[in-house]
N, C-alpha and C positions, 0 to 999 in steps of 0.2 A: 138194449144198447150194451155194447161191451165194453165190458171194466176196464181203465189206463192202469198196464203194469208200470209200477214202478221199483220193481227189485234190479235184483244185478245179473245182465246177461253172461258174465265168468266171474271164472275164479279169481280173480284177480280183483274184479269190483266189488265182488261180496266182501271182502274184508274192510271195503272200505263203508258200504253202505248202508248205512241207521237202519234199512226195513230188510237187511236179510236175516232170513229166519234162524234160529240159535241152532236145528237140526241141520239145516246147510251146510253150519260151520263145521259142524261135529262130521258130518260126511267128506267135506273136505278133507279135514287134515287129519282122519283115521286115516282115509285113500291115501295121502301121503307122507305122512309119518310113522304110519303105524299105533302101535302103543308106546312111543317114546311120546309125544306129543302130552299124553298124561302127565308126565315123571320130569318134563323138563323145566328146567327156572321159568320164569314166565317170561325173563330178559332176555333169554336164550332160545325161548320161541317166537315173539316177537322180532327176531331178527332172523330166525331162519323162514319165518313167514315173508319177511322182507326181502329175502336173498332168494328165495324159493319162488318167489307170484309176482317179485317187483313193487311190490307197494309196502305202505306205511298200515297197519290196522287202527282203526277208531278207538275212541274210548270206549265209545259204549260196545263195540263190538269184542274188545277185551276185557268188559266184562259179561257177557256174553259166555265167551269161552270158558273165562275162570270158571264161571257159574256150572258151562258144562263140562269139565274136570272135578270137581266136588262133586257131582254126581256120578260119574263114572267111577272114583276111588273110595271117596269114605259114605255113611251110611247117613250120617246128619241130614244132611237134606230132607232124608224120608221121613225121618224120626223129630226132630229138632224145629218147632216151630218159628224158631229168632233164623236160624240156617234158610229154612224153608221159605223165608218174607224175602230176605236176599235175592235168593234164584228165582222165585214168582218177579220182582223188578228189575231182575239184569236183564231175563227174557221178553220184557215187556217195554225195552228201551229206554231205561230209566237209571241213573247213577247208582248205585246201593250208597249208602251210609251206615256205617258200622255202628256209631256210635247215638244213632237214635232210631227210634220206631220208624217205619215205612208201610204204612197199611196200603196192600194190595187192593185191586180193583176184586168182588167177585169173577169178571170175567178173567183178569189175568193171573188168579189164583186156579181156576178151571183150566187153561191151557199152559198152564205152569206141571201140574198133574197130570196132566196128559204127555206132553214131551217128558216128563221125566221120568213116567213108564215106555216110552220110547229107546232112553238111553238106557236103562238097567228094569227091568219085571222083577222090583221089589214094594214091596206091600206099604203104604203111608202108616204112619202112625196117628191112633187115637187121638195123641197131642196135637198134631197136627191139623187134623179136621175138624178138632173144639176151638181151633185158632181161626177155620175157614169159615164155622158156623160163625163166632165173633161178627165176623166181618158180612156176612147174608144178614144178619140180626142187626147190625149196627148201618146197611144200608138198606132196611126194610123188605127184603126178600126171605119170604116165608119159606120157600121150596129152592131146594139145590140140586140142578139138573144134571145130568151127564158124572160126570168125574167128581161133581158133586153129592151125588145121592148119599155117601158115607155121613155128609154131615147134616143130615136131616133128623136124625137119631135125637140131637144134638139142641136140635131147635125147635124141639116140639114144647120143652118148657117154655118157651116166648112164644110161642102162635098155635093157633087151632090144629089138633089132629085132623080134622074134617075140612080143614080148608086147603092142607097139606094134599091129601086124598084126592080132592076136587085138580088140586094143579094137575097132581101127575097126572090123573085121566085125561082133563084136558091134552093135555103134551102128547100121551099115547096115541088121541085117537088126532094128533095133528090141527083142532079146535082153534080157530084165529077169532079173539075178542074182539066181540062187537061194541062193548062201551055204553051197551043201551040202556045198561040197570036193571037188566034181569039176571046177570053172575056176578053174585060177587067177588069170585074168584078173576075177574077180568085182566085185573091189574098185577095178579100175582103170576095169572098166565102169560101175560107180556114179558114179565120181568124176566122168569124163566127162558121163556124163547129168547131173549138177546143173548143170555151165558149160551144156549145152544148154536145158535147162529155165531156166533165168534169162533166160538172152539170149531164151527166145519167151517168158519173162513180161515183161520190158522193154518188148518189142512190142507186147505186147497192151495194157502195161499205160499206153503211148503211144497206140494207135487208140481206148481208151477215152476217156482224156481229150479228143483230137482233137473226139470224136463230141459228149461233153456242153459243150466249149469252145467250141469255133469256133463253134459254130451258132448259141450263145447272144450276149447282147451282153456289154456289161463287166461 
């Protein structure tokens, strides 16, 4: 059965629309602004988004952008774990709060890392991924998949080296847990495969919109 899209068939909807993806934006208004889009007041984009596509943008889609501005100019995001909690919840369609903690999902700390070696191929920081392990340890995930293998390092003080070992093989060799009580890796195999599965529906769920946006007009 196929999937009901729900993103924005133009450019004009995507700013309005909670589920378009934070890469969309960023393709948008490079395509059209250039690199002024970076550098400009947010007041003064905001309005040339409005004068430019005809629409008003969302909150969450303005932070969204801010989010992908801070990564595009300064380095915090990569580096800066309190930066890096921000842009994993602007991306993942969630208010930020500046002024208190906001503990990301594992999964959307995973395609938090991924787009944002998307916008700029610079390197995370150690701090950063003993912030990501935090949060695999603090929601029972032993093994961190994909974008997260750096913070495995990290977590082998809280959970078995040999159970660690066990996930990834499983994962490698594509293993779906049967639940029957003879792995007891089962559960950590599961857990794993969901941060995998989100991060290629992220993807896909960005080439889709790519496909029905750009081609169209506003």
């Amino acid at each position: 059965m196929s999937q009901i899209y729900l993103g924005p068939y133009s450019k004009r909807a995507a700013f309005a629309k909670a589920s378009t993806h934070p890469l969309l934006l960023d393709l948008i208004l490079v395509k059209e602004f250039k690199g002024d889009y970076l550098v400009w007041e947010p007041e003064t984009l905001w309005k040339e988004i409005e004068l430019t596509f005809g629409t008003t943008i969302s909150e969450l889609n303005k932070n969204k952008v801010q989010a992908l501005r801070s990564c595009h100019v300064v380095d915090t995001p990569y580096e800066e774990w309190n930066v890096f909690e921000k842009v994993a919840v602007s991306f993942s369609n969630s208010i930020p709060k500046f002024d208190v903690m906001q503990k990301p999902s594992p999964h959307s700390c995973a395609t938090a890392i991924e787009n944002m070696q998307h916008i700029r191929e610079k390197k995370i920081s150690e701090e950063i991924y003993r912030y990501v392990a935090a949060i695999l340890q603090d929601e029972g995930h032993a093994y961190g998949p994909g974008p997260l293998k750096p913070c495995n390092q990290y977590l082998k003080s809280y959970v078995s080296k040999e159970l660690q070992k066990k996930v990834a093989a499983a994962l490698k060799k594509n293993t779906i847990p049967t639940f029957d009580g003879t792995r007891e890796e089962d559960v950590q195999v599961a857990k794993a495969m969901s941060i995998e599965d989100f991060v290629e529906f992220d993807s896909r769920r960005l080439l889709k919109q790519m496909n029905l946006v750009l081609k169209g007009g506003n």
